[in-house]
N, C-alpha and C positions, 0 to 999 in steps of 0.2 A: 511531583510538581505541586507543593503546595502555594496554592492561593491563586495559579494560573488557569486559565479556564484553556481549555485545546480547540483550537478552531474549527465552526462545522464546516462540515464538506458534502455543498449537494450535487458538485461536478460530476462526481463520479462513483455512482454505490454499490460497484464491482470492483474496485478498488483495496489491495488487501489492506491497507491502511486506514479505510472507512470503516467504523463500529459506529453504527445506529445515529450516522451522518455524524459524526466528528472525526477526524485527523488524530491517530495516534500517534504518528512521527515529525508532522511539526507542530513550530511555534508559530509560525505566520505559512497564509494560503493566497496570498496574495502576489498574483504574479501578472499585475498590471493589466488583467486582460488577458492575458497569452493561458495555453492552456496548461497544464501542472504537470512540470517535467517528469516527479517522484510517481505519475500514476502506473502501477501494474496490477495487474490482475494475481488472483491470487496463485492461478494456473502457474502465469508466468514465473514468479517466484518463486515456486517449489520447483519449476525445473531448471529455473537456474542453479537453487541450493543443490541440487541431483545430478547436476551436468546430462539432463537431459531422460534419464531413466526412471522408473515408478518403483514404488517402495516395493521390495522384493525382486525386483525382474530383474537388479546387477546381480550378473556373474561373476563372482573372486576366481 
């Protein structure tokens, strides 16, 4: 993204998408007041990427 600054983000700094308060997946954090659909935790998003299981503990 040259020459775009990423917007900061103080909503939420558990947030897997907050690095050292700025937004790495969007362009705009702006959502009128309401709170930021795209927040998850970064828990949440490795167990989605896992369907729910911890690295190692699926059995094939």
């Amino acid at each position: 993204m040259h020459g775009k600054k990423m917007p900061e983000c103080r909503a939420h700094h558990d947030c897997f998408a907050n690095h050292d308060g700025v937004c790495h997946c969007l362009n705009d954090n702006n959502f009128n007041g309401k709170d930021c659909p795209f927040y998850k935790t970064a828990e949440t998003v490795r167990r989605e990427q896992n369907g729910g299981s911890d690295y190692g503990a699926k059995k094939m």
